[in-house]
C-alpha positions as CSV (number, residue, x, y, z in Angstrom):
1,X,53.5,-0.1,11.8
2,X,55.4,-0.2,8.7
3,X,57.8,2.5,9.3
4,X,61.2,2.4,7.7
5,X,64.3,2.4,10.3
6,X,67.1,2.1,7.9
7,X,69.2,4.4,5.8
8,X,67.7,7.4,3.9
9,X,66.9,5.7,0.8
10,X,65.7,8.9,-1.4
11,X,69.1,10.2,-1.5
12,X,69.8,13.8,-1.9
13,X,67.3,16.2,-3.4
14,X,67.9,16.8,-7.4
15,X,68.3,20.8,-7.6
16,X,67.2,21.9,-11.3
17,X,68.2,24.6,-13.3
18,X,65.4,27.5,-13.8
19,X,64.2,27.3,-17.3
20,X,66.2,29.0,-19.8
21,X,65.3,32.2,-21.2
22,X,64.0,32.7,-24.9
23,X,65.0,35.4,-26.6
24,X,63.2,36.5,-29.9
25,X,65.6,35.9,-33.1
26,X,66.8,38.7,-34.9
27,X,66.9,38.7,-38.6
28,X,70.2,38.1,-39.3
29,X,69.1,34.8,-37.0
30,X,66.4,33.6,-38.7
31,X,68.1,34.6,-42.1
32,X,70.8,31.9,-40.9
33,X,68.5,29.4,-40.0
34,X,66.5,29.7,-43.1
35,X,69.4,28.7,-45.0
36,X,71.0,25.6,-42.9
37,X,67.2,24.3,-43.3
38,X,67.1,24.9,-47.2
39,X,71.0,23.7,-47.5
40,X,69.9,20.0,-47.3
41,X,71.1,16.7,-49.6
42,X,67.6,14.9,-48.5
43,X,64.8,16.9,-47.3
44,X,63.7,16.4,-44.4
45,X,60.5,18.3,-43.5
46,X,62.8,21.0,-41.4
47,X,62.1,23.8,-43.8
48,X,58.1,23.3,-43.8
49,X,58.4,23.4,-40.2
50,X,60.2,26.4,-39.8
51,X,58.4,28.3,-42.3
52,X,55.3,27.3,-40.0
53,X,57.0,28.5,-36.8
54,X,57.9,31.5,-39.2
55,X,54.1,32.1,-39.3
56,X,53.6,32.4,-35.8
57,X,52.3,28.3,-35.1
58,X,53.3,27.1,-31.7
59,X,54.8,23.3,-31.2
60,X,51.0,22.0,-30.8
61,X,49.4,24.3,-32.9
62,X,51.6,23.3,-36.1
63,X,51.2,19.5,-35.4
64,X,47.5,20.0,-36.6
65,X,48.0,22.0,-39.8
66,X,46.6,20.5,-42.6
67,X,47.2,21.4,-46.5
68,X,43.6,22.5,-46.1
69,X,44.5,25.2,-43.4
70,X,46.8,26.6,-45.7
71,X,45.6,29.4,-48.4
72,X,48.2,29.9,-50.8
73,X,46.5,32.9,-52.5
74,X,45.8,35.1,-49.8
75,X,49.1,34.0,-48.4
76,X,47.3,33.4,-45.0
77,X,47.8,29.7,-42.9
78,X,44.9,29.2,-40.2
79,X,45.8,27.7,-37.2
80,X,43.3,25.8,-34.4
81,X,44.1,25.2,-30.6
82,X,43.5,27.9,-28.0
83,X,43.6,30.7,-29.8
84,X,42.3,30.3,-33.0
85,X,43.6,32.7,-35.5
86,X,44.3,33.5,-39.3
87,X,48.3,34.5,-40.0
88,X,50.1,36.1,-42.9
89,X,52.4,33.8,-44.5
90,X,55.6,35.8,-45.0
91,X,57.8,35.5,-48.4
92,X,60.3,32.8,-47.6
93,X,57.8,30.5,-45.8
94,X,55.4,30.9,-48.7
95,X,57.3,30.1,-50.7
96,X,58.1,26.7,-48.9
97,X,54.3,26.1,-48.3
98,X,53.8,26.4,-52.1
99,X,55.9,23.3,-53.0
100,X,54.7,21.6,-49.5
101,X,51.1,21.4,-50.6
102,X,51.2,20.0,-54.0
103,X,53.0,16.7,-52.2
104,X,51.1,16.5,-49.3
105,X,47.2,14.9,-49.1
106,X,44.8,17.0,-47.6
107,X,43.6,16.2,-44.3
108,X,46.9,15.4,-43.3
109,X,49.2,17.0,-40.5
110,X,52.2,18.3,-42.7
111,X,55.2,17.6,-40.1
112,X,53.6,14.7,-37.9
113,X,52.3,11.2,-37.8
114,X,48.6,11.4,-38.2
115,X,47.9,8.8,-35.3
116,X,50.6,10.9,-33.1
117,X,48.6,12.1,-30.3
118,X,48.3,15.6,-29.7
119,X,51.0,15.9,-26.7
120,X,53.4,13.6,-28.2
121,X,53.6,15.4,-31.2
122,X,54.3,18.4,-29.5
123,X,57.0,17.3,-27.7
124,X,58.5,16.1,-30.7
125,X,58.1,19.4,-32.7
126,X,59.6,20.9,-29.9
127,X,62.7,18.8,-29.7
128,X,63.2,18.9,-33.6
129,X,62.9,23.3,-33.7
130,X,65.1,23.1,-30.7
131,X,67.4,20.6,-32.7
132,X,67.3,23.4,-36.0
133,X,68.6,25.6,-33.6
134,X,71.5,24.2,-32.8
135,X,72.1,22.9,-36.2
136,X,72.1,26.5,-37.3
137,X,75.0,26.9,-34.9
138,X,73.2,28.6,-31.9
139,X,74.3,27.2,-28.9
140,X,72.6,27.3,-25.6
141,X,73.9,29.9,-24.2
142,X,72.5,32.3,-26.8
143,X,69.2,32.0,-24.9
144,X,67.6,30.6,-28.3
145,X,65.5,27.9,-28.5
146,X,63.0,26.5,-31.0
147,X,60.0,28.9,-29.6
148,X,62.3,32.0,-30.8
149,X,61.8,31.2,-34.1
150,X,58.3,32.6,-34.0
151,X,59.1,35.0,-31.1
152,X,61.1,36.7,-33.8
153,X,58.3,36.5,-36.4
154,X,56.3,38.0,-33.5
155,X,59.3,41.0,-33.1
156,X,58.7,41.8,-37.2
157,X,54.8,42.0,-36.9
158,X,55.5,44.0,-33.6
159,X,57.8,46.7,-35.1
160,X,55.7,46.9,-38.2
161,X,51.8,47.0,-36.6
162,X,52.5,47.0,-32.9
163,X,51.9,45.3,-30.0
164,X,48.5,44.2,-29.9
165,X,49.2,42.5,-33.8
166,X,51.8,41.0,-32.4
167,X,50.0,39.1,-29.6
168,X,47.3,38.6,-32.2
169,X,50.0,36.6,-34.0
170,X,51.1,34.7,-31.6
171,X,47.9,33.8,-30.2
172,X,48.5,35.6,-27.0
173,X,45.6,37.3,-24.6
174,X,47.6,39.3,-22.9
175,X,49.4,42.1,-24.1
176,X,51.6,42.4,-20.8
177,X,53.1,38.7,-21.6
178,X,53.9,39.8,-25.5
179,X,55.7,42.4,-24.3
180,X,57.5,40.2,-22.0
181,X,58.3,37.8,-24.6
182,X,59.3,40.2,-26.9
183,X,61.6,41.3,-24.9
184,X,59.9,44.9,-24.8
185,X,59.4,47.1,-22.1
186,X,56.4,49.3,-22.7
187,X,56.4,50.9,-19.2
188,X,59.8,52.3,-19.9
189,X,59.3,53.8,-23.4
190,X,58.0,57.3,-21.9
């Protein structure tokens, strides 16, 4: 019958950690980062993406942005995916963007391989804000990862406009996982 009399050959079960948490950073944080990025010998494309993840882009929506998506005079970047969406551009990444496009062709992704595929260059965009993180001398158990690079973007728009601007920047639909990302609790502030 094809059944298997011998030794357990699986071996023991593989127990995982729960995914760590993300915290927003604060901006004393991104102020640090921002400078390890800019504090380079050879450039290596880390400040363009982190002024990107400074304007809200997640890991796949920042592999697609184009010079083109980009609008230098009304400081405003446009990014495509699920939620499609037009985001200030605050000082610093500006700033960054405005020396990014003049070397960059249009019609091409700014921090990827065009022939990448979508879910390969998010992984690797991933990997490389994760990999700024630690570079800026976060370490794991600060609960920051690359995604809290634009959670704390996301904190700044929150504490200036609200809530709702602040899931509107991050391309969020619900205001109830914002909150939880941000790290606010809005059933508490009676």
């Amino acid at each position: 019958m094809g059944l298997w009399e011998g030794g357990d050959i699986t071996g023991p079960t593989i127990s995982r950690e729960h995914g760590r948490s993300t915290r927003p950073m604060t901006d004393s944080e991104i102020n640090q980062i921002q400078v390890m990025s800019h504090n380079v010998l050879v450039p290596n494309g880390d400040e363009i993406l982190l002024a990107l993840a400074l304007c809200g882009g997640s890991a796949s929506e920042i592999a697609g942005v184009c010079v083109e998506d980009i609008d230098i005079e009304s400081s405003t970047i446009h990014f495509y995916g699920q939620s499609e969406r037009l985001n200030p551009i605050d000082e610093w990444s500006l700033e960054v963007m405005s020396e990014a496009v003049m070397r960059i062709p249009d019609s091409t992704p700014m921090v990827v391989r065009p022939d990448l595929p979508i879910q390969r260059a998010a992984h690797t965009l991933t990997v490389r804000l994760n990999k700024l993180v630690n570079q800026a001398g976060f370490s794991s158990d600060t609960e920051l990862t690359g995604v809290s690079i634009r959670l704390g973007a996301a904190r700044r728009v929150f504490e200036t406009d609200g809530l709702e601007a602040a899931a509107k920047f991050l391309g969020n639909q619900s205001l109830d996982a914002t909150a939880r990302a941000l790290r606010y609790d809005w059933w508490a502030q009676n």
